[in-house]
VOVEX-439196 format. One record per residue (C-alpha): residue number from 1; residue in three letters; x, y, z negated. Coordinates in steps of 0.02 Angstrom, whole numbers. Layout:
! residues N
REC  num  residu    east   north      up
REC  NUM     Ala       X       Y       Z
...
This chain:
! residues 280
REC  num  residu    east   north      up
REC    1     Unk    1288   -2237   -3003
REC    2     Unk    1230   -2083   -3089
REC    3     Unk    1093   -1972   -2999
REC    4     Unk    1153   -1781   -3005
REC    5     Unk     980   -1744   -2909
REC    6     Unk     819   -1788   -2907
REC    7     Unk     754   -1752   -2725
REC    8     Unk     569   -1835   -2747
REC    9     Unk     494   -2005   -2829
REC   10     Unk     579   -2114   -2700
REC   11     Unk     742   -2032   -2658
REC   12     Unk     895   -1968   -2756
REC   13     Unk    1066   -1904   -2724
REC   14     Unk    1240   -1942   -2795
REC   15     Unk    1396   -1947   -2748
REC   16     Unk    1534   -2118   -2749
REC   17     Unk    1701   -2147   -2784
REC   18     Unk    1786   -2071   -2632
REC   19     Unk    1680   -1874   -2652
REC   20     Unk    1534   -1938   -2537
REC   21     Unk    1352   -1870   -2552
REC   22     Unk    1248   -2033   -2557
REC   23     Unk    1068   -2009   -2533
REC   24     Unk     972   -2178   -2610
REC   25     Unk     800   -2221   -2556
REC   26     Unk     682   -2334   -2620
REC   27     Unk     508   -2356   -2695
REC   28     Unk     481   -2281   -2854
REC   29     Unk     668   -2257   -2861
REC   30     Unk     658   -2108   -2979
REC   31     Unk     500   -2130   -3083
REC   32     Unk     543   -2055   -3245
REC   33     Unk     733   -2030   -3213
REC   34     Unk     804   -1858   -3243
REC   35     Unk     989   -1801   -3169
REC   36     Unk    1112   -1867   -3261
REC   37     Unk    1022   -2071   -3272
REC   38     Unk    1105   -2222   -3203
REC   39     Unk     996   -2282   -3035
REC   40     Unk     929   -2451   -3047
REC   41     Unk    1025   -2530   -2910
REC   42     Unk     869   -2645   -2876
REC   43     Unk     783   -2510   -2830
REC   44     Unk     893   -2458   -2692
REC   45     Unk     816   -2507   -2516
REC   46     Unk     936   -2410   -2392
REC   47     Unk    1082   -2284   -2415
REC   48     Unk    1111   -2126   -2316
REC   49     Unk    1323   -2090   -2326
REC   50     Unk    1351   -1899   -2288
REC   51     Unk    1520   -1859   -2227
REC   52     Unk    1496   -1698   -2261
REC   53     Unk    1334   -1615   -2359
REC   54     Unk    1193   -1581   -2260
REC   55     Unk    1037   -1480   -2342
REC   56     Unk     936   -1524   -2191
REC   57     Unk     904   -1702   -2213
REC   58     Unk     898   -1692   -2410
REC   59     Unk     758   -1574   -2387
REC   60     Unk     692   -1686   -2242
REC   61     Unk     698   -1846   -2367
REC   62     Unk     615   -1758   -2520
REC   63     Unk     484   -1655   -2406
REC   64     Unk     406   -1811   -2289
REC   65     Unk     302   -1960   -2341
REC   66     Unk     426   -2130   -2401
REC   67     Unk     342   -2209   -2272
REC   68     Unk     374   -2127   -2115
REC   69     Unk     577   -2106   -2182
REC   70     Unk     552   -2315   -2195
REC   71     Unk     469   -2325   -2018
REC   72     Unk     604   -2176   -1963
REC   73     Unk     760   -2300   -2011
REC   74     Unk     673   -2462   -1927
REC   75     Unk     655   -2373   -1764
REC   76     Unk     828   -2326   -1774
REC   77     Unk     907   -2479   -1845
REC   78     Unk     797   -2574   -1653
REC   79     Unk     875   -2451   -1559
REC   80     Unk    1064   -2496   -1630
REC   81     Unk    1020   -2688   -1605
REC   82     Unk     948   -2647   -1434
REC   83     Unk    1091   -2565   -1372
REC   84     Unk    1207   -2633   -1477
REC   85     Unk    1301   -2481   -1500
REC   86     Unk    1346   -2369   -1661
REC   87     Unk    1208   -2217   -1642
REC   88     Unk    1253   -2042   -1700
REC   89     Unk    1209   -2019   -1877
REC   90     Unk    1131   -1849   -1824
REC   91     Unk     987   -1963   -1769
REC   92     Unk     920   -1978   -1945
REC   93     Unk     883   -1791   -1958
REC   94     Unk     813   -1777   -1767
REC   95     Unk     699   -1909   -1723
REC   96     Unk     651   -1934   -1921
REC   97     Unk     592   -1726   -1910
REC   98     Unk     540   -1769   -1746
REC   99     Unk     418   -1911   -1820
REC  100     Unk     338   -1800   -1938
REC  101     Unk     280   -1671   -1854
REC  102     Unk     235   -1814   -1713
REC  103     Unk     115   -1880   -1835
REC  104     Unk      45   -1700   -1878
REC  105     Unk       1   -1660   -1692
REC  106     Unk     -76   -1822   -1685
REC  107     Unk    -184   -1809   -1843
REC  108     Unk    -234   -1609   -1781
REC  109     Unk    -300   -1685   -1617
REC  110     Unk    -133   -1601   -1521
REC  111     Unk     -30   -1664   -1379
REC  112     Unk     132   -1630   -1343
REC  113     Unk     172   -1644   -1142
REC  114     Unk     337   -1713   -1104
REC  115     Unk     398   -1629    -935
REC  116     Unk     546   -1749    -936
REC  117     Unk     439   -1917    -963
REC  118     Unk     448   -1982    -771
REC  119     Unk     653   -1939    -787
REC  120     Unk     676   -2029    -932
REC  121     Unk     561   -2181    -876
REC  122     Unk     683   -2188    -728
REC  123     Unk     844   -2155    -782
REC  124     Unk     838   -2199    -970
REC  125     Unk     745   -2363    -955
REC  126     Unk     803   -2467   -1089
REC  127     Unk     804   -2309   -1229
REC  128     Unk     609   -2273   -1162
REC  129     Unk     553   -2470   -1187
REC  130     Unk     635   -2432   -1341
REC  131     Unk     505   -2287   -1373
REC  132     Unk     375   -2357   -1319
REC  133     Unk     418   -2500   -1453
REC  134     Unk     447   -2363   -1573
REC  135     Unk     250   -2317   -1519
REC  136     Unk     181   -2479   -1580
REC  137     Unk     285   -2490   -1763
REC  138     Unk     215   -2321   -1789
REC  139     Unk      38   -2379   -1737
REC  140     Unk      59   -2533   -1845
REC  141     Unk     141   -2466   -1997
REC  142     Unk      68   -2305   -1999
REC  143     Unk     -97   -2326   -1916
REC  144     Unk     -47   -2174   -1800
REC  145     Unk     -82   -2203   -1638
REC  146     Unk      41   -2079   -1520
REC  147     Unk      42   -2050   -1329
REC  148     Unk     172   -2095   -1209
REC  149     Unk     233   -1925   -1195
REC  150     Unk     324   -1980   -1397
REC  151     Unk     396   -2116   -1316
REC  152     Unk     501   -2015   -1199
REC  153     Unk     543   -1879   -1334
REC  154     Unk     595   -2045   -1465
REC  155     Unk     700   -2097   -1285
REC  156     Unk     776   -1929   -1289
REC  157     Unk     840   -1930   -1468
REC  158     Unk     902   -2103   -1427
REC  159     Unk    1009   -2067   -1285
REC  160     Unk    1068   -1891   -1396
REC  161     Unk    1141   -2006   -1535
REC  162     Unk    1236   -2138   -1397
REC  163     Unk    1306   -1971   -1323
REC  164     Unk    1351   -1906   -1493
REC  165     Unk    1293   -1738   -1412
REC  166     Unk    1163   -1595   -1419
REC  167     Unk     985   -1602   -1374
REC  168     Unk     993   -1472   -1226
REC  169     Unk    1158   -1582   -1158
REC  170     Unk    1034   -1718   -1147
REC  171     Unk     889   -1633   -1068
REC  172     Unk    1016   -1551    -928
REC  173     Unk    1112   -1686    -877
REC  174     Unk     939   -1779    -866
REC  175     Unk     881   -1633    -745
REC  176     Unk    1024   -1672    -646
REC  177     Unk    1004   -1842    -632
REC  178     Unk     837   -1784    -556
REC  179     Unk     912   -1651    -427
REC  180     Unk    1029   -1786    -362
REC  181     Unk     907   -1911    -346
REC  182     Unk     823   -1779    -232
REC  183     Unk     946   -1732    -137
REC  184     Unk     948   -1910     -61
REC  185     Unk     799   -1947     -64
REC  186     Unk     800   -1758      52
REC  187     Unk     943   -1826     152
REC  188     Unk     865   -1963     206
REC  189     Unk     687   -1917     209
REC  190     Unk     628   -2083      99
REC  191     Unk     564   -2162     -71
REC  192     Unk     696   -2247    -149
REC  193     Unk     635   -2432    -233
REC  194     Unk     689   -2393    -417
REC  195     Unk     657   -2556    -473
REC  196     Unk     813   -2627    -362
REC  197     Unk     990   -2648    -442
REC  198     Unk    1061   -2538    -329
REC  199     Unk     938   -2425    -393
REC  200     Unk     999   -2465    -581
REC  201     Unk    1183   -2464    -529
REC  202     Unk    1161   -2297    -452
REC  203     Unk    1085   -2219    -583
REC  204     Unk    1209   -2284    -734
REC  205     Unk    1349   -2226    -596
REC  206     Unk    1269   -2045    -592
REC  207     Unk    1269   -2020    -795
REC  208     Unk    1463   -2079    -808
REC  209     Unk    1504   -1961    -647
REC  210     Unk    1424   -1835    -744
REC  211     Unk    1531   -1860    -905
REC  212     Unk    1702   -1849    -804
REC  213     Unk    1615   -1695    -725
REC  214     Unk    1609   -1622    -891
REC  215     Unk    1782   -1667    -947
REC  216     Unk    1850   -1653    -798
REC  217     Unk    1929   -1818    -797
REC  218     Unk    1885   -1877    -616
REC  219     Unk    1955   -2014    -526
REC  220     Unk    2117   -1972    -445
REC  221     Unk    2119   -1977    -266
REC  222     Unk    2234   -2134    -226
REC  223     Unk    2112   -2238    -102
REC  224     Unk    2142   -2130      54
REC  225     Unk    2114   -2292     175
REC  226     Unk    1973   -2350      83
REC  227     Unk    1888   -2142      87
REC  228     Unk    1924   -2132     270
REC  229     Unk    1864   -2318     309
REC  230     Unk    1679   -2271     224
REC  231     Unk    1645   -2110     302
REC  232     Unk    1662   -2199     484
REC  233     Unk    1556   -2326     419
REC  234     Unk    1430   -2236     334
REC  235     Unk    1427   -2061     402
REC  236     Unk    1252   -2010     325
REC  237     Unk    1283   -2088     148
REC  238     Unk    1446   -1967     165
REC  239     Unk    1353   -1809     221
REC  240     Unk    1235   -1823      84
REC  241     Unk    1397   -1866     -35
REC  242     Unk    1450   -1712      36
REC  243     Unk    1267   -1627     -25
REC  244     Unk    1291   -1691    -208
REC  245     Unk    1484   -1634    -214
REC  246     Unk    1402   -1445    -169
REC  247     Unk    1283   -1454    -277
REC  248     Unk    1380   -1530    -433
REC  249     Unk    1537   -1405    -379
REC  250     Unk    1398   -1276    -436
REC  251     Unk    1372   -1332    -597
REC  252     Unk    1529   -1386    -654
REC  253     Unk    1676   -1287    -608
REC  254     Unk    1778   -1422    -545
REC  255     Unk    1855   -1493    -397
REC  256     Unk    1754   -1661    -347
REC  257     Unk    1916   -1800    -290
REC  258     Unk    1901   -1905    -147
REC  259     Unk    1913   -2056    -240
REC  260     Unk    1729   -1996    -344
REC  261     Unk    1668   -1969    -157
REC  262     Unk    1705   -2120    -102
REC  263     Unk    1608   -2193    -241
REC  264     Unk    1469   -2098    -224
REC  265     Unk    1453   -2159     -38
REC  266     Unk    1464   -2333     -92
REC  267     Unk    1311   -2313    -196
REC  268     Unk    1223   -2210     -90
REC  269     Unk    1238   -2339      79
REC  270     Unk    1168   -2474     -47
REC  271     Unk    1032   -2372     -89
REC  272     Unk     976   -2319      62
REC  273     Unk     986   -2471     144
REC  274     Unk     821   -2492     220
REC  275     Unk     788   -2652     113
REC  276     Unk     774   -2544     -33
REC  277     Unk     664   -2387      46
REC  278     Unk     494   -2317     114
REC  279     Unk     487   -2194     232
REC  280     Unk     438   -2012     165
């Protein structure tokens, strides 16, 4: 494999059979090669595979210290295992930039708030544990100790990559996660328990609702017996159904079907079941 750039001492770029940019990293990788040298495949500790090229991460690889790109990749590799789930490769540009300038704040004495961090300890629980995980590599490898504010920010670039989205898609439909959650918790005047499974189930129901919202690929309304049999039953669970189909009808210009109501009110009666709340 033949390096056609150098892009520091521990990273080059070249390009395989098939037209690929590869970027190779790895130790000491290029020590006294020049473009045009055979890599020393032994070398090689992990290989970046660009589609298509991207200037952003080669600068990111040749500008940042070897070792945060090393701790960078383990946090991301955990994450994959953790949620055993193919991750966007965008994340290698986002939360590895995101790192750096993590660790800069942190050596200047600076803290950067996270306005989202009791959102995404709620309703991203298993991508925060994963930050906060992400927190103690970092302390260990790195000997950079970061606040818990990171951990919600290394969530957010987490969940980005499993959406295969955008950063401010993230952030919104997280901030209306949040308005629903308020609107029953309004409704009902009460503190919902969110360490129940209804609690869990609700939530993981509210960030799939919100994907068909966006593609507009609801349920289709074929359950009329079933719709008609939970509003007598649970009246109040339907009236604040009826809340969250105003509000989302606001957002998304789209028709909410009965069939996404009557799911809503499902989770909703289980959640407000007085088993599982505390009176505001």
């Amino acid at each position: 494999m033949k390096i056609i750039k150098i892009l520091n001492n521990n990273a080059a770029l070249a390009i395989d059979d098939k037209g690929n940019e590869i970027v190779y990293t790895g130790r000491g990788i290029c020590f006294q090669k020049k473009t045009g040298d055979e890599l020393d495949e032994s070398k090689i500790e992990k290989t970046f595979v660009m589609e298509k090229p991207n200037e952003q991460f080669k600068q990111l690889v040749s500008e940042m210290p070897y070792e945060q790109i090393q701790v960078a990749d383990e946090i991301i590799k955990y994450a994959g295992n953790v949620l055993n789930k193919r991750l966007s490769n965008n994340i290698y540009i986002t939360l590895t930039d995101h790192l750096g300038y993590a660790i800069e704040r942190a050596k200047e004495g600076t803290v950067l708030r996270n306005k989202l961090l009791w959102e995404i300890k709620n309703f991203y629980k298993i991508e925060y544990s994963i930050g906060c995980h992400a927190l103690g590599m970092i302390k260990e490898k790195l000997g950079v100790t970061l606040p818990d504010d990171e951990a919600g920010f290394f969530a957010l670039h987490i969940v980005n990559a499993e959406l295969d989205g955008n950063m401010h898609h993230t952030l919104e439909t997280s901030e209306v996660i949040s308005d629903i959650v308020s609107i029953v918790k309004y409704t009902f005047n009460t503190e919902l328990d969110e360490n129940t499974l209804s609690y869990e189930r609700f939530i993981t129901h509210l960030k799939y609702f919100l994907q068909r919202a966006e593609k507009k690929e609801f349920y289709p309304a074929d359950n009329v017996e079933m719709f008609n049999m939970m509003i007598k039953k649970f009246p109040e669970a339907y009236k604040c159904a009826s809340r969250i189909k105003s509000y989302m009808e606001s957002k998304f210009p789209n028709e909410i079907t009965d069939e996404e109501m009557l799911y809503l009110t499902m989770h909703i009666s289980r959640i407000t079941d007085r088993r599982n709340v505390t009176k505001g």
